[in-house]
Structures are given as C-alpha cells and as structure tokens.
C-alpha positions in Angstrom: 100.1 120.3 92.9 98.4 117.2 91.8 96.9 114.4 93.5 97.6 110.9 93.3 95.6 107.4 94.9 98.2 104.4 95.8 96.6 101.2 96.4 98.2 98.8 98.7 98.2 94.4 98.9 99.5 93.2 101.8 102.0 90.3 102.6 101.2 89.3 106.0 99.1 90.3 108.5 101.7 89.4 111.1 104.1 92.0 109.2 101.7 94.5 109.0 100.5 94.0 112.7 104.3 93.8 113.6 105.2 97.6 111.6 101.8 99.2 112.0 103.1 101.2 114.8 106.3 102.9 112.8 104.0 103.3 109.9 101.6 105.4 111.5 103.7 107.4 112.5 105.4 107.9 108.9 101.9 108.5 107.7 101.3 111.3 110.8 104.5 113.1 109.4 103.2 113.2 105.9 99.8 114.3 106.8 101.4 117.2 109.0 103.3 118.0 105.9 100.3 118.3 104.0 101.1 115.7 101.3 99.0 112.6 102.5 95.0 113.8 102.7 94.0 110.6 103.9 94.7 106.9 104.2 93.5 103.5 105.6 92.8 99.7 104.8 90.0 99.1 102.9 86.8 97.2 104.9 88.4 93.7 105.5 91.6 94.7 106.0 93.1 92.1 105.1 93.3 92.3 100.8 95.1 96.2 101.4 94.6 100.0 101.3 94.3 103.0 100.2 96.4 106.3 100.1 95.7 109.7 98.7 98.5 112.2 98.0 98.9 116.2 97.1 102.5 116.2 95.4 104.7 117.7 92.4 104.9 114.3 91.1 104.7 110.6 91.0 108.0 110.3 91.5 107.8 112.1 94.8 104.8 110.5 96.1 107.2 107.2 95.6 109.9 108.6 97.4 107.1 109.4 100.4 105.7 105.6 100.0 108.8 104.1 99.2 109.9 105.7 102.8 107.3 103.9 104.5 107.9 101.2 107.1 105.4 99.3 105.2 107.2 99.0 102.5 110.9 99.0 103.8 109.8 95.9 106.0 108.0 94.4 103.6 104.5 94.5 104.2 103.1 96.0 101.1 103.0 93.4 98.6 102.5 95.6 95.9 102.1 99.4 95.1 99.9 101.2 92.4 100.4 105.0 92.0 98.0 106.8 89.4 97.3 110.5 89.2 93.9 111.6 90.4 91.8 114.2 88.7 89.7 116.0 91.5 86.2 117.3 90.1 84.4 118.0 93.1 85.3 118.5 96.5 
C-alpha cells in the first residue's frame, strides 16, 4: 500500500456549507475502511484542504475522491493527488 496527500480549493462556501453534512459522512466510511488516515480544511478554511490516503493506487484514491459529495456537487474546485513517501511515523 502507498500513501497519497490530495489537496482541495473550494468553490463556495455556501456549497461546501450546504454538502458538508453528506461529505462527512463519505469521509467516516473511508476512514472505517482504513483508506483515509486523516482529513480537514486547512486554518482559514476558506482557500481548501487536505486529505491523506493508504491505497493501491492513484487511480483508486480518485475513484474514493471522485465519490465524494464534495466533488459530485461541486464544491472542490480543484484536486491534486501526489504519492507520499512516509519516513517517519
């Protein structure tokens, strides 16, 4: 398994006000999984955010974001995947 940071923009804080419920709970899901080891905006909250992933692939850790209210209604504006190299705990 690898690991893999997405960074988040938003749209619209109404959007993302308005789907924040549905998202949370996609994101409970994955974490329950044990794909998503953490998540959250960064410290204004307004700019976007940050997830971190334990997957086969980039392409899977799409499919998991691409699933995402957040992005099926719009509210991430855009979405960076990169593969993470983990040296230390």
């Amino acid at each position: 398994m690898a690991k893999f940071v997405v960074f988040t923009t938003f749209t619209s804080q109404d959007l993302r006000a308005r789907h924040r419920p549905e998202h949370r709970v996609h994101l409970r899901k994955l974490v329950d999984e044990g794909a998503l080891l953490l998540a959250g905006p960064f410290e204004d909250e307004t700019s976007g955010g940050m997830m971190i992933f334990e997957a086969e692939s980039a392409e899977a850790v799409s499919a998991m974001v691409n699933a995402d209210p957040f992005t099926t209604e719009g509210v991430f504006a855009s979405i960076e995947i990169r593969p993470f190299t983990q040296v230390v705990p």
